[in-house]
N, C-alpha and C positions, 0 to 999 in steps of 0.2 A: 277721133272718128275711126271707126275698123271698117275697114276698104276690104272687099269682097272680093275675088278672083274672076267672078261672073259679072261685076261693077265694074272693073278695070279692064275687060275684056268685050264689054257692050259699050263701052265709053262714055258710061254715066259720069264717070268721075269728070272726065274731060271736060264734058256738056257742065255739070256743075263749075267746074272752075272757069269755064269760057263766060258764062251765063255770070257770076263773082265780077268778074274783070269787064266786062259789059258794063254792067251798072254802076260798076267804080268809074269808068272813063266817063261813061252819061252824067255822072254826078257830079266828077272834077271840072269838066266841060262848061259846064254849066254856073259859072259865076257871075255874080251881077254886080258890078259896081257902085256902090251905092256908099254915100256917109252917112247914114241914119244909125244911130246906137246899137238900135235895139237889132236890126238887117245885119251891122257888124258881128256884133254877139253870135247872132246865131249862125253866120256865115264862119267861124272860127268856131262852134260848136259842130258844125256841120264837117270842116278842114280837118275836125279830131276824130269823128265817127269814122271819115273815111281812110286818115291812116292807120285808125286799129281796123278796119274792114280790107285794107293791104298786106298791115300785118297778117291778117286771118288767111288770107288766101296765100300770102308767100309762105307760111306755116306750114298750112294746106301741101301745097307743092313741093317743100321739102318733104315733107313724109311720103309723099307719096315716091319720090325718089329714091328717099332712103329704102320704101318697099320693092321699089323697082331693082337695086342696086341690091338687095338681100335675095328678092327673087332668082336673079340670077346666079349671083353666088352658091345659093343653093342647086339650080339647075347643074352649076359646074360639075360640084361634088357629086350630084347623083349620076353623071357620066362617067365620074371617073371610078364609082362604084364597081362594075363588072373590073376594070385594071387592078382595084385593089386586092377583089375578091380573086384572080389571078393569079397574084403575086401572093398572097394565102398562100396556095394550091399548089402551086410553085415550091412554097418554101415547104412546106408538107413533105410533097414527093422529096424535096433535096434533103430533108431530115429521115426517110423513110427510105432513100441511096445510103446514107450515113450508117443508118443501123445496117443496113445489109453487108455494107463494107464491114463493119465491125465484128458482124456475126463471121466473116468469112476471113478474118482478122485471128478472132480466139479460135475457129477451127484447126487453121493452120499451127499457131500457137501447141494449140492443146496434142495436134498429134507429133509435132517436136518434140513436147513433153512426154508422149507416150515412148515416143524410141528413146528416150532417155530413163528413163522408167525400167525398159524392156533391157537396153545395155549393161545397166546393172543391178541385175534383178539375177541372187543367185543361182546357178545352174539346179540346184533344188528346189522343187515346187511342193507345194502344200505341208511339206514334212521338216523339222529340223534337219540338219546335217548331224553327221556322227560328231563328238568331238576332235577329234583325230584331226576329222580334217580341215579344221579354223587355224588348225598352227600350220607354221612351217615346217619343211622336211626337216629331219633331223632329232634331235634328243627331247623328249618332251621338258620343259621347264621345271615340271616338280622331279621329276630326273635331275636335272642339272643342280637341284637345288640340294636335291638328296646325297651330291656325291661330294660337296662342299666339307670339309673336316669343321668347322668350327660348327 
């Protein structure tokens, strides 16, 4: 049976399973004592209608619990929706601190790098240097090499 939100909340459902449990008790109630065969027969057909008709309604009543009991549950969560979608937003911004930290992280990084760069970077710009001046002072090597006897 699918129970309606507008059923459960006008108390049809109630009214149906009050109206169930009614005419279960009016009918349990109502036994006659008798030995006639055929009175017993049917008085023991009657004993079995009405516990499947117990069965039906204690059925009845779990499910309807069970939808009570999901109701809510989902009620929770949809409360705790706006917290979650927070915690999102949250975590966002704390990722989007992170980048910031990091961008200001490599800036610093990178102009370390520059004065280092700059430190020795040699005193000549855009042009080679003479050769002359890559040696040390003193006798150039193919000199040195040139004054060797062998």
């Amino acid at each position: 049976m699918r129970v309606s939100v507008h059923a459960l909340s006008s108390g049809r459902v109630a009214d149906e399973i009050a109206s169930a449990l009614r005419e279960y008790s009016r009918l349990s109630d109502s036994t006659a004592a008798d030995s006639d065969a055929k009175i017993v027969a049917l008085q023991a057909a009657r004993r079995q209608a009405l516990r499947v008709s117990r069965g039906g309604v204690e059925q009845h009543i779990a499910a309807l619990e069970d939808y009570a009991a999901q109701v809510c549950e989902a009620d929770l969560r949809y409360r705790e929706l706006p917290q979650i979608q927070r915690l999102v937003e949250l975590d966002l911004l704390a990722r989007t601190a992170a980048d910031a930290l990091a961008v200001a992280e490599f800036a610093a990084m990178s102009a370390e790098a520059a004065i280092v760069a700059k430190t020795f970077r040699p005193p000549w710009t855009g042009r080679p240097p003479p050769p002359s001046s890559l040696w040390p002072r003193g006798p150039r090597p193919e000199r040195a090499v040139r004054s060797r006897p062998w």
